[in-house]
C-alpha positions, 0 to 999 in steps of 0.5 A, spaced: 446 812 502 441 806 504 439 807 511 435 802 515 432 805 521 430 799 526 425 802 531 421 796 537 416 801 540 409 801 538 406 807 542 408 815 541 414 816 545 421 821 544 424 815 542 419 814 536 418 821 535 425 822 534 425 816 529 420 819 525 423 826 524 430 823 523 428 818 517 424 824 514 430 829 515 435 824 511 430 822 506 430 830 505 437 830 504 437 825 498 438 818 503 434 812 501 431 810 507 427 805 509 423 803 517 423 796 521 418 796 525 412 793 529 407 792 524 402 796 530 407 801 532 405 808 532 410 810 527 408 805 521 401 811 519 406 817 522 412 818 518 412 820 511 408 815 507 413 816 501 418 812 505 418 805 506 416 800 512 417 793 513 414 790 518 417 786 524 416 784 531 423 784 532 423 777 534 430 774 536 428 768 532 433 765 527 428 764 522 427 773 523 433 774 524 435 770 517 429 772 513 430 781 514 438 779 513 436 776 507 432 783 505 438 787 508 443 784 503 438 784 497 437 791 498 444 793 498 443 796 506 449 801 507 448 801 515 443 800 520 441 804 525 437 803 531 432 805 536 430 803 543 432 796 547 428 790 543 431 794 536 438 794 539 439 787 540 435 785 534 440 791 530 447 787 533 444 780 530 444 784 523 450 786 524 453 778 525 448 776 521 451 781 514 457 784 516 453 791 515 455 797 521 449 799 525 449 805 529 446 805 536 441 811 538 441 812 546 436 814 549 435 812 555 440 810 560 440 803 563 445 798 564 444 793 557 450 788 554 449 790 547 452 797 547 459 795 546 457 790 540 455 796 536 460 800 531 457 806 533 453 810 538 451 815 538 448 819 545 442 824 545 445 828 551 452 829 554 449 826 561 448 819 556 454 819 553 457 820 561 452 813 562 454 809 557 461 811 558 461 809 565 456 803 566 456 800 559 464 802 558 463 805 552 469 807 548 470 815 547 473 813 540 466 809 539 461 814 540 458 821 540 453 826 542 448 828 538 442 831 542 436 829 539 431 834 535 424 835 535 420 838 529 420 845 530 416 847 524 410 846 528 411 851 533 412 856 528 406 855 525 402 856 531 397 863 531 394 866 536 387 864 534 389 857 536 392 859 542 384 863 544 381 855 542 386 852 547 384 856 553 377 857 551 376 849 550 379 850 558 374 854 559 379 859 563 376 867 565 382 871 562 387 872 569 389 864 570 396 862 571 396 856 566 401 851 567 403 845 564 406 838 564 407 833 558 407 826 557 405 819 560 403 819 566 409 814 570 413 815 576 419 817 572 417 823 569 415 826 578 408 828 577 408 826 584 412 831 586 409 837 583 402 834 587 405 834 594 408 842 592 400 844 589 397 845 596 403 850 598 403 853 589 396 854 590 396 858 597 401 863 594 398 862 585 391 862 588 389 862 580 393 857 578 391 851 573 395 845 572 393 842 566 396 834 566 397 832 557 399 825 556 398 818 556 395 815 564 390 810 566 385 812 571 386 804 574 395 804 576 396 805 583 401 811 581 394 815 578 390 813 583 396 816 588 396 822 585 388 823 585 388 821 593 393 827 593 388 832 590 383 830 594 387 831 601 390 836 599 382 840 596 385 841 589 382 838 584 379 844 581 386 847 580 388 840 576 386 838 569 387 832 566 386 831 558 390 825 555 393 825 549 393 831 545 395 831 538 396 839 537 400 840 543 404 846 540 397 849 541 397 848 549 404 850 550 404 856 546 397 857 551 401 855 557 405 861 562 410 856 564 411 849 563 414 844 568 418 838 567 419 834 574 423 829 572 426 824 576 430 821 570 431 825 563 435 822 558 434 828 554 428 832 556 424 833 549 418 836 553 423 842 555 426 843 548 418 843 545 417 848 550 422 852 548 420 852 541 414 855 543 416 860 546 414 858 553 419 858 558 420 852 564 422 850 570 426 843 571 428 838 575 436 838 574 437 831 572 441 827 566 439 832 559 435 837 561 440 842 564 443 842 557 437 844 555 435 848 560 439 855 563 437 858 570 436 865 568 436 865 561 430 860 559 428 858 565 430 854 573 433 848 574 431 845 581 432 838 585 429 832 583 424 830 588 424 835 593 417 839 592 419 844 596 423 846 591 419 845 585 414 850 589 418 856 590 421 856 583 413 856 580 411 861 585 417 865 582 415 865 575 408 867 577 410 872 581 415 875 576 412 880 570 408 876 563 413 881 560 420 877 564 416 870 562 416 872 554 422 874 555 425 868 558 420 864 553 424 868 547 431 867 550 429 859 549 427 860 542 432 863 540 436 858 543 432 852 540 433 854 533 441 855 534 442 849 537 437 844 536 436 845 528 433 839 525 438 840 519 445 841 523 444 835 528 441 831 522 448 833 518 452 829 524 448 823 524 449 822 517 457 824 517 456 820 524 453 814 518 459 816 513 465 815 517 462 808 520 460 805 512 468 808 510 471 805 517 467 797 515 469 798 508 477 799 509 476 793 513 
């Protein structure tokens, strides 16, 4: 089959990192794909390069949207399917343009016009699913769940040494309770949460690190919000911010605990590769993350928004046994390679991709 992938970002996201894996994974099953993208977008010098990229900006110009419809016919595209906003809307003009079907990924969950357009969508978790069903009125005979899946083969590479470079490059003593926060620094992802609960964690876990991974801008008025809290509060010793890193299995296999204080997750990635490692978590139960996260099991599930909250479930963790925490962490692990195997989800998209081509051509 002849897949197009059509993805609109430019820097590393969930969204971009799932295009990434997906395409690799379909190529690996015996696919012909090939990605549309913005010629600077972080996935052009990241995939694989064996595979094919054209390069776009995904203006929805008629001279664009003519000129890659010509390409998609004259390469014979079997179907196309689409990530994020720009991509979607740019996904359902090829669609009028070549008559070729186009399956639509969500990932997030906001109100937008073109989800009805799509033959198919496919949803990265029951929460989006419910979404799109109630707000976009999404038919249940159009779309499905398939959660995303991050790539797991990282994680099981990681060796203690990396682990010992990790805390040693955090110049940790030994007895510190390391805990981590992954992605952008932005007020959906509830950083600001997990501030106002540190002066009350720090009280109870006086040997708690926080380390901060992710993309932030010392100059936004939501980082600066979070520096005034670590200077009111006398915590700036106990947080770490390192931005972006690129070995990230290293640093969550070193930490005892990571935390997802979400406001808003669609899915909730940071929580599956945090499992992966064998760490466990504590979240905030919203959209995705509490199929992913299973109180007891693999970790705890709080309130969004409500630091009080948040501040007891990590004291539980730091007050509980390194042994009760592995045991959490395997449970996660095992969990993760059941259900988020890249190769059983990658098998759902493509039937999903088979049935949609054969429902086109028997029209």
């Amino acid at each position: 089959m002849k897949i197009l992938q059509v993805i609109s970002g430019k820097t590393v996201n969930g969204a971009m990192t799932y295009c990434k894996f997906v395409t690799e994974q379909l190529t690996s099953l015996g696919h012909e794909v090939t990605i549309l993208g913005r010629p600077d977008g972080w996935i052009r010098d990241n995939v694989d390069p064996s595979i094919q990229f054209v390069p776009s900006e995904l203006a929805r110009s008629p001279s664009e949207i003519s000129r890659v419809a010509r390409w998609v016919k004259a390469n014979q595209i079997d179907v196309v399917h689409t990530h994020m906003s720009r991509g979607h809307a740019f996904g359902v003009l090829l669609r009028w343009m070549t008559g070729v079907p186009v399956v639509a990924t969500a990932h997030n969950q906001s109100f937008q016009l073109h989800w009805r357009m799509n033959d198919y969508v496919i949803a990265n978790s029951q929460a989006t699913y419910d979404y799109q069903r109630r707000v976009n009125r999404v038919a249940n005979r159009q779309m499905e769940t398939v959660h995303c899946f991050t790539d797991l083969e990282r994680f099981k590479h990681v060796k203690p040494l990396d682990v010992t470079i990790v805390r040693r490059q955090l110049r940790l003593k030994g007895d510190e309770f390391l805990v981590g926060v992954v992605g952008e620094v932005v007020a959906r992802k509830g950083h600001l949460y997990l501030f106002e609960a540190l002066s009350r964690v720090v009280k109870e876990v006086p040997n708690l690190k926080l380390v901060l991974l992710g993309r932030f801008n010392r100059n936004e008025a939501y980082v600066k919000k979070l520096r005034a809290i670590q200077l009111r509060d006398k915590i700036f010793c106990h947080v770490k911010w390192l931005g972006l890193r690129w070995n990230i299995q290293d640093f969550m296999a070193a930490f005892d605990l990571t935390v997802v204080p979400s406001v808003e997750e669609p899915l909730g990635l940071v929580a599956l590769e945090s499992m992966a490692a064998g760490t466990p978590v504590v979240a905030s139960d919203t959209g995705g993350l509490p199929e992913i996260v299973r109180p007891g099991e693999n970790g705890l599930l709080v309130p969004p928004k409500n630091p009080r909250a948040l501040a007891d479930a990590i004291i539980k963790m730091a007050a509980i046994s390194e042994s009760e925490r592995q045991r959490l962490g395997e449970k996660g692990r095992q969990m993760v390679q059941e259900e988020f195997d890249p190769q059983l989800l990658t098998r759902q998209v493509e039937n999903v991709f088979h049935r949609v081509v054969a429902t086109r051509r028997a029209a």
